[in-house]
N, C-alpha and C positions, 0 to 999 in steps of 0.2 A: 615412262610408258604408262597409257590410260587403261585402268582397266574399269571395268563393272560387271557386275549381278544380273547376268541376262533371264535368272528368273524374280527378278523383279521388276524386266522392265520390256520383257516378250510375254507374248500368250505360249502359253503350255508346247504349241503342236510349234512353235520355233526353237526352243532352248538348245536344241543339240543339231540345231542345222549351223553349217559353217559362215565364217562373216559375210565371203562374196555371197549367201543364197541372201542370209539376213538383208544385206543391202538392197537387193533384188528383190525383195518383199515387199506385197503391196503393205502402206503405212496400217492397214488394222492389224500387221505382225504385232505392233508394236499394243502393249495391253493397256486398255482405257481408248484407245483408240476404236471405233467402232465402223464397218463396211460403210455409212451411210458418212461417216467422219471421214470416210478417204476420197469419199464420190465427191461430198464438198470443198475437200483442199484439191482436187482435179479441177474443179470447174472454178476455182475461185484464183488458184497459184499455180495447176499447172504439175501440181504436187500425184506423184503415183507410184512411186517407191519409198523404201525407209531413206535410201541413200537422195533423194528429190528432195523431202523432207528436213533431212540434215543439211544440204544445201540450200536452199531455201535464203534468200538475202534476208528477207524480214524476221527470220526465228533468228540471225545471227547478231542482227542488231539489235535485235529483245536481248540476245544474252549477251553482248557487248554492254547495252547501257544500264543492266540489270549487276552486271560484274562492277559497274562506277560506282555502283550505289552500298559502298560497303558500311551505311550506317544502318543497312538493314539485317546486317549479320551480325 
């Protein structure tokens, strides 16, 4: 089972919201992400949730071919 550190990787005003809201979040839930960061992946992928975002074909193939590259770990 996958777990993580939702405050290290939500802004403050998500941490204690449950996963379906999280998914349901527009992507500046997510911290380092900024409003103007989610209006660009809308207009560019289509992207307007956390769960769009995690689906996303192109971040899955960054981390597919980011995971081949175990000479960088």
């Amino acid at each position: 089972m996958a777990s993580i550190d939702l405050d290290k990787v939500l802004d403050k005003a998500w941490t204690d919201k449950s996963l379906p809201e999280i998914l349901a979040a527009p992507v500046s839930a997510l911290k380092g992400v900024s409003d103007r960061d989610g209006e660009l992946l809308q207009e560019a992928f289509g992207v307007k949730t956390v769960a769009d975002l995690g689906d996303l074909k192109y971040a899955r193939w960054a981390q597919a071919l980011a995971a081949l590259d175990i000479s960088t770990k």
